[in-house]
N, C-alpha and C positions, 0 to 999 in steps of 0.2 A: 436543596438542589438535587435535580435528578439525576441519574450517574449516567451517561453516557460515552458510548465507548465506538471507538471507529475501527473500520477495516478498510485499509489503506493498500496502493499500488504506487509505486515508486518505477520510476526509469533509468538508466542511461543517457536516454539520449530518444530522438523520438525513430522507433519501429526497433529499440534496442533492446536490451537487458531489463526484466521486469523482475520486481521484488513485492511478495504479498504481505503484509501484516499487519498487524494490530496493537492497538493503545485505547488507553483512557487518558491521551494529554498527547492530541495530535500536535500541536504546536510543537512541544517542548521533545517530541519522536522523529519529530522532520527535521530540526534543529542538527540533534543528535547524529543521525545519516548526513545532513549537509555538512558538518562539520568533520565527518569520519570517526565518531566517535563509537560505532557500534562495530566493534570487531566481527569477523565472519562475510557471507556474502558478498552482503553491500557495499564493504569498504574493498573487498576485494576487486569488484568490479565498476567502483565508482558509481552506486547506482544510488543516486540524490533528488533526483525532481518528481516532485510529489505529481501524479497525471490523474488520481481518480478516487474517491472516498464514498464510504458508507457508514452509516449514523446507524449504532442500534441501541435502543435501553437495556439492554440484557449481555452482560459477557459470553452467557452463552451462546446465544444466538450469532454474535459477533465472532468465535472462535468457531464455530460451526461453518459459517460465511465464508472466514480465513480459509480453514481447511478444504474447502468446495473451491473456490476458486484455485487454491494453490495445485489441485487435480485438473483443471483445466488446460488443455491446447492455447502455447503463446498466441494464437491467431482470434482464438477466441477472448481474451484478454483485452488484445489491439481493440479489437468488435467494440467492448465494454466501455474502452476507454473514449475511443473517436464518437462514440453515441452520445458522451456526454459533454467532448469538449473535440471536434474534429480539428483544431489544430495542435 
């Protein structure tokens, strides 16, 4: 099986609080933020619904990804997200 690792954007709520990061077991990372089980951030700001994902073969390319985005303007985030699922 190929290893495949995602970079993922998390909300509050929609136009709210966004969170960037990344897994190799997006199920099982969504979970964990729904349930508030990742101390730091996310649980501090309630930020749970999964709005946006990217598929790469390579950790690194995917932690590369993470860090690029995580430098981005919230506005350009919003952009990313609503392009791929505008509501």
């Amino acid at each position: 099986m190929a290893d495949r690792y995602f970079v993922y954007i998390l909300a509050s709520r929609r136009n709210g609080t966004l969170y960037v990061g990344v897994t190799n077991n997006l199920g099982r990372r969504v979970h964990e933020h729904k349930a508030m089980l990742v101390p730091g951030f996310s649980r501090k700001y309630r930020i749970d619904k999964l709005v946006h994902t990217e598929e790469y073969a390579s950790i690194l390319d995917a932690r590369l990804r993470e860090r690029l985005l995580k430098k981005w303007r919230w506005a350009w985030k919003i952009k990313l997200i609503e392009e791929g699922d505008p509501t």
